[in-house]
Backbone as CSV, one residue per row, in Angstrom:
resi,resn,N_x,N_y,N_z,CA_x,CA_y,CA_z,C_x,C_y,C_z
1,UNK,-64.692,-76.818,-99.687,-64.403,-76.366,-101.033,-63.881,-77.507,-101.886
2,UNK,-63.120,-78.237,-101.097,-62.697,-78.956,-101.923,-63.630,-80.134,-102.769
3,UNK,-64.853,-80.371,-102.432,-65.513,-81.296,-102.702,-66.498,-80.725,-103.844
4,UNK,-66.733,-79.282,-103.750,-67.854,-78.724,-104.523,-66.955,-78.357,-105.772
5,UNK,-65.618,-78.049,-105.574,-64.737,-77.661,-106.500,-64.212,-78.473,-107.462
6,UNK,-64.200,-79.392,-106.735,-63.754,-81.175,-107.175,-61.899,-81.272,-107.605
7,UNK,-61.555,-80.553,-106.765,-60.230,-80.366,-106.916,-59.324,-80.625,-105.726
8,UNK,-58.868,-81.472,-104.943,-57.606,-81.680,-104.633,-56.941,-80.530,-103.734
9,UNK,-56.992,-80.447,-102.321,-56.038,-79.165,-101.666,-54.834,-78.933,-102.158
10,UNK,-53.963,-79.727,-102.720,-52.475,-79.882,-103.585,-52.802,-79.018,-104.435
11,UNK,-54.158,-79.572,-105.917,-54.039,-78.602,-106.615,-54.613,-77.396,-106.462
12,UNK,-55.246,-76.925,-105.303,-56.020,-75.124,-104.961,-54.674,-74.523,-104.532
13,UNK,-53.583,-74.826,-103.333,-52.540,-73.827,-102.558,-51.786,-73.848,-103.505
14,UNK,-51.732,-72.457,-103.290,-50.194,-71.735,-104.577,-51.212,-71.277,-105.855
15,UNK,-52.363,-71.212,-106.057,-52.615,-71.345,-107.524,-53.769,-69.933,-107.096
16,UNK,-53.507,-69.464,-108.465,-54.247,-67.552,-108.057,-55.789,-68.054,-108.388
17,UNK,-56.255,-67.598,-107.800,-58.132,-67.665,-108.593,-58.539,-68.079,-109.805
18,UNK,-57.671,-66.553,-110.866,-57.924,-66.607,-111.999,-57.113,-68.291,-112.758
19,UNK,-56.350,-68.644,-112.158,-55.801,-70.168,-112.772,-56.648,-70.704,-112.146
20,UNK,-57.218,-70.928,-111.411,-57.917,-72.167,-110.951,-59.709,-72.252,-111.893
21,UNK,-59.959,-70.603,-112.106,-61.079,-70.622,-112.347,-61.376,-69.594,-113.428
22,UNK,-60.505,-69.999,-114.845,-60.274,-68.708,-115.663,-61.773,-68.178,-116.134
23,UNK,-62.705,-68.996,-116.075,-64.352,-68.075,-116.713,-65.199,-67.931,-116.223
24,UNK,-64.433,-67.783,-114.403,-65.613,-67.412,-113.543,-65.680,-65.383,-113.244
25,UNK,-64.544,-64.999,-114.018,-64.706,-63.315,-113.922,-64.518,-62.504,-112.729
26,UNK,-64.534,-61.614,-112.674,-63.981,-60.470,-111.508,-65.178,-60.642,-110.661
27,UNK,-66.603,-60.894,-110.529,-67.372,-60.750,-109.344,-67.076,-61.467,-108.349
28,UNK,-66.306,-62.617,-108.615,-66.281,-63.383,-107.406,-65.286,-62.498,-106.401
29,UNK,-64.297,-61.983,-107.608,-62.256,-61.735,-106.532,-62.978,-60.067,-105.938
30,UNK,-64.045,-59.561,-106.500,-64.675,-58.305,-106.360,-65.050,-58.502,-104.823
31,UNK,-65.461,-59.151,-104.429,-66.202,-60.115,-103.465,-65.090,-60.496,-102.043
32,UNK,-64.558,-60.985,-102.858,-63.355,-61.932,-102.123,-62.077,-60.710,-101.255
33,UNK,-62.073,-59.634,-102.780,-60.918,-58.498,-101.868,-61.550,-57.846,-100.930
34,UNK,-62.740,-57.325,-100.901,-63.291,-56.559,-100.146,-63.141,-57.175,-98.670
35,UNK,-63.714,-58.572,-98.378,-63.842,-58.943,-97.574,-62.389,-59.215,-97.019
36,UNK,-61.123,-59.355,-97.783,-59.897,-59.497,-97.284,-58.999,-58.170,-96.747
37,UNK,-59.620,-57.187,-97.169,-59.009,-55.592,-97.893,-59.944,-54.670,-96.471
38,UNK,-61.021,-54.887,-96.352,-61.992,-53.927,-95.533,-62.473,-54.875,-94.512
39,UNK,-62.549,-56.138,-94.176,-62.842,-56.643,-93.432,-64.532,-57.097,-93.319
40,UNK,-65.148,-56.967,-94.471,-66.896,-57.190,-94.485,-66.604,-58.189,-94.320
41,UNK,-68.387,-58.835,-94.166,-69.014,-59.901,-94.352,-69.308,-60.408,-95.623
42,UNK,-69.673,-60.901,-96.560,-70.608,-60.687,-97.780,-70.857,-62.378,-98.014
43,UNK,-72.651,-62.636,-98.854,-72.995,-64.020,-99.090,-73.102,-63.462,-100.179
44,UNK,-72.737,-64.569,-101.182,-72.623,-64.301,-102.831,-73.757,-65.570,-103.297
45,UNK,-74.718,-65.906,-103.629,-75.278,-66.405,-104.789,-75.103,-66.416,-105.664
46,UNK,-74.635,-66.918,-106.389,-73.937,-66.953,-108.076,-73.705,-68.217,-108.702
47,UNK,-74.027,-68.165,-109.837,-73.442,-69.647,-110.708,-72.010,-69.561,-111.305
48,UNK,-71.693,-70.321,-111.190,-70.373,-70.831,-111.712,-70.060,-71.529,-112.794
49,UNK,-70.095,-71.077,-113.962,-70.176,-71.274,-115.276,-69.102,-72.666,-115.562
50,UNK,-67.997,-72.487,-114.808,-67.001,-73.120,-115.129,-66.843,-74.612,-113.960
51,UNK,-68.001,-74.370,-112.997,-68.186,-75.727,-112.417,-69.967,-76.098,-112.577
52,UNK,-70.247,-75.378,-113.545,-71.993,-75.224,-113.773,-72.961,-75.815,-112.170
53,UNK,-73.008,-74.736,-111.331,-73.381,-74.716,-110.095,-73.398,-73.475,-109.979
54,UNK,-74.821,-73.674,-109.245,-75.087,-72.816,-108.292,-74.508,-72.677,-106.615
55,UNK,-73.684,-71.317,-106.738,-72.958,-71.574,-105.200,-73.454,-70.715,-104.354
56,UNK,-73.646,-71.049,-103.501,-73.686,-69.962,-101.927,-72.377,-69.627,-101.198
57,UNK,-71.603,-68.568,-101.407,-70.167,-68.269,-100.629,-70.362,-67.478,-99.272
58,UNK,-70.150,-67.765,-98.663,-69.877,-66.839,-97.245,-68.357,-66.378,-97.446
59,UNK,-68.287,-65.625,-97.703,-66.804,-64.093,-97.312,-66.599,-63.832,-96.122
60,UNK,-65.207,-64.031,-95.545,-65.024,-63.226,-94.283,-63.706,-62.491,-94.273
61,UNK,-63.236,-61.837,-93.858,-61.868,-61.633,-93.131,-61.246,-62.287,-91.825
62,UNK,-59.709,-63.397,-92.729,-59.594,-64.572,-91.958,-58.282,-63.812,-90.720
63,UNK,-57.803,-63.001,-91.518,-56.678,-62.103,-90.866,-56.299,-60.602,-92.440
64,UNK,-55.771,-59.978,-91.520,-55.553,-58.372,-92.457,-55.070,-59.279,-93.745
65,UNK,-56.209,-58.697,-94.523,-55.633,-58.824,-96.050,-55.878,-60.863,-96.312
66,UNK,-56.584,-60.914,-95.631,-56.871,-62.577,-96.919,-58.059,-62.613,-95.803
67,UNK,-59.112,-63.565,-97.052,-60.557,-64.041,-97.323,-60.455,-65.263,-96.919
68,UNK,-61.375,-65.313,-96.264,-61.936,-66.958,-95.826,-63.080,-67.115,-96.614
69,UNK,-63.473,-67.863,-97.017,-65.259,-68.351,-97.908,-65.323,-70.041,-97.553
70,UNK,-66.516,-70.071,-96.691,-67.145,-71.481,-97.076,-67.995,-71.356,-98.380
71,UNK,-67.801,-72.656,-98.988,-68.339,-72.663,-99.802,-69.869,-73.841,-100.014
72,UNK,-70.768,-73.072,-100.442,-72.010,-74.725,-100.776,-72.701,-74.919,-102.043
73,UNK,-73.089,-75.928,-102.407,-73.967,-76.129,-103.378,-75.425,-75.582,-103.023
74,UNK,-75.323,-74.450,-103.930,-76.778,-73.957,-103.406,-78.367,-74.987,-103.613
75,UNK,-77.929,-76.069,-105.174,-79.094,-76.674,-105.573,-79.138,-77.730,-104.105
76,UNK,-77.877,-78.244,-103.921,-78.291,-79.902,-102.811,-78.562,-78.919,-101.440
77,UNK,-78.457,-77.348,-101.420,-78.802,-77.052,-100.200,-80.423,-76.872,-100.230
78,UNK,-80.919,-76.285,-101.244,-81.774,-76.270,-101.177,-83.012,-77.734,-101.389
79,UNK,-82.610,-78.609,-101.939,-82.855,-80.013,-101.783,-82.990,-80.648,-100.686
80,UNK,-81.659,-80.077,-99.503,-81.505,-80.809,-98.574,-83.449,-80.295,-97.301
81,UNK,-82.964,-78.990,-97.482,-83.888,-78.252,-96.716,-85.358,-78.832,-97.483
82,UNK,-85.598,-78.662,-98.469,-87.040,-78.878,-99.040,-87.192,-80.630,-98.748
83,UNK,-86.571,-81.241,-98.615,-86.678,-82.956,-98.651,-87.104,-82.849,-97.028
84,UNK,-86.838,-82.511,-95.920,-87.181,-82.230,-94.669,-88.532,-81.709,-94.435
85,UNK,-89.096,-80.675,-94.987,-90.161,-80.172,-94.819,-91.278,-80.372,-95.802
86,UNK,-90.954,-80.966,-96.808,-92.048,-81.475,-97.770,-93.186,-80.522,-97.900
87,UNK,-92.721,-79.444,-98.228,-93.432,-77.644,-98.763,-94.686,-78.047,-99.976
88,UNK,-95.531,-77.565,-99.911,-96.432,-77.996,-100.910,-95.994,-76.145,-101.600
89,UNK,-95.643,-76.058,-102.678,-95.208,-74.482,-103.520,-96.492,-73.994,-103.847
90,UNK,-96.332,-72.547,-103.458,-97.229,-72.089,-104.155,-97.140,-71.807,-106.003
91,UNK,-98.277,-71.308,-106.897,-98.013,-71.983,-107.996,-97.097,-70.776,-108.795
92,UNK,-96.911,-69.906,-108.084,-96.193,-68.532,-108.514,-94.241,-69.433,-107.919
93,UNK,-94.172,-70.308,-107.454,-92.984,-71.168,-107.215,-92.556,-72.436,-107.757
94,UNK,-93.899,-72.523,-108.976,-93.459,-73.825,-109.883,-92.308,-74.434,-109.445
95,UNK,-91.212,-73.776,-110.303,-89.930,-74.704,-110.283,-89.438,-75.158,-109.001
96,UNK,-90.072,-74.723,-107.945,-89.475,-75.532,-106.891,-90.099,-76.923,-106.318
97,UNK,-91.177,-77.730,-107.685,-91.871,-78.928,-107.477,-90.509,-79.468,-108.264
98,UNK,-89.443,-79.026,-108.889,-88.364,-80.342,-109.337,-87.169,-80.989,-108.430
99,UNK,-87.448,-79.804,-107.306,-86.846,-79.849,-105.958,-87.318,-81.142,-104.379
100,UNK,-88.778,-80.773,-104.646,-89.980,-81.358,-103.875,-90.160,-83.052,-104.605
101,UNK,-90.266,-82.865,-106.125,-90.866,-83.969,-106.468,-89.809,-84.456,-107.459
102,UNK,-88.839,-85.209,-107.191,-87.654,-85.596,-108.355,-88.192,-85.751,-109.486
103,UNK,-88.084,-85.636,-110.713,-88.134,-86.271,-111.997,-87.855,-87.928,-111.663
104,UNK,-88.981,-88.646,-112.354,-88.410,-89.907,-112.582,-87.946,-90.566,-113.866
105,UNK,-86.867,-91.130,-113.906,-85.939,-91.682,-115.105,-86.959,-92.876,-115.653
């Protein structure tokens, strides 16, 4: 987390969600209690307005009543995987040739 977040373990402990991440909104903590509160599983796909990323969260229950989440960059995950297998897209998957084939500067 700390690397995708770009924040410092000093500054995440002690600090509530909503301070750390005031315009990311209730779906994430929606997410986050359940899995702390009932004990699910849950993977969240979602962008993050306020770190403009796309994230992949894994939710767990780490002990009664608090959430564990790894967290990833969904774009470099999916980069990472497509750079390995060199996928030719079908054409109904366009956008995934900016993945396959970088833009050049």
């Amino acid at each position: 987390m700390e690397s995708i977040e770009e924040l410092s373990i000093d500054e995440m402990v002690n600090h509530s969600f909503f301070y750390l991440f005031p315009n990311d909104g209730l779906k994430w903590v929606a997410c986050y209690a359940d899995s702390a509160i009932n004990g699910t599983q849950k993977v969240i796909h979602e962008y993050s307005p306020s770190l403009d990323k796309y994230l992949s969260v894994y939710c767990f229950q780490v002990k009664e009543r608090f959430c564990g989440c790894i967290v990833f960059d969904s774009e470099e995950m999916v980069k990472d995987i497509l750079s390995s297998v060199n996928p030719v897209p079908p054409t109904k998957f366009n956008f995934l040739s900016s993945f396959t084939h970088p833009k050049k500067s």
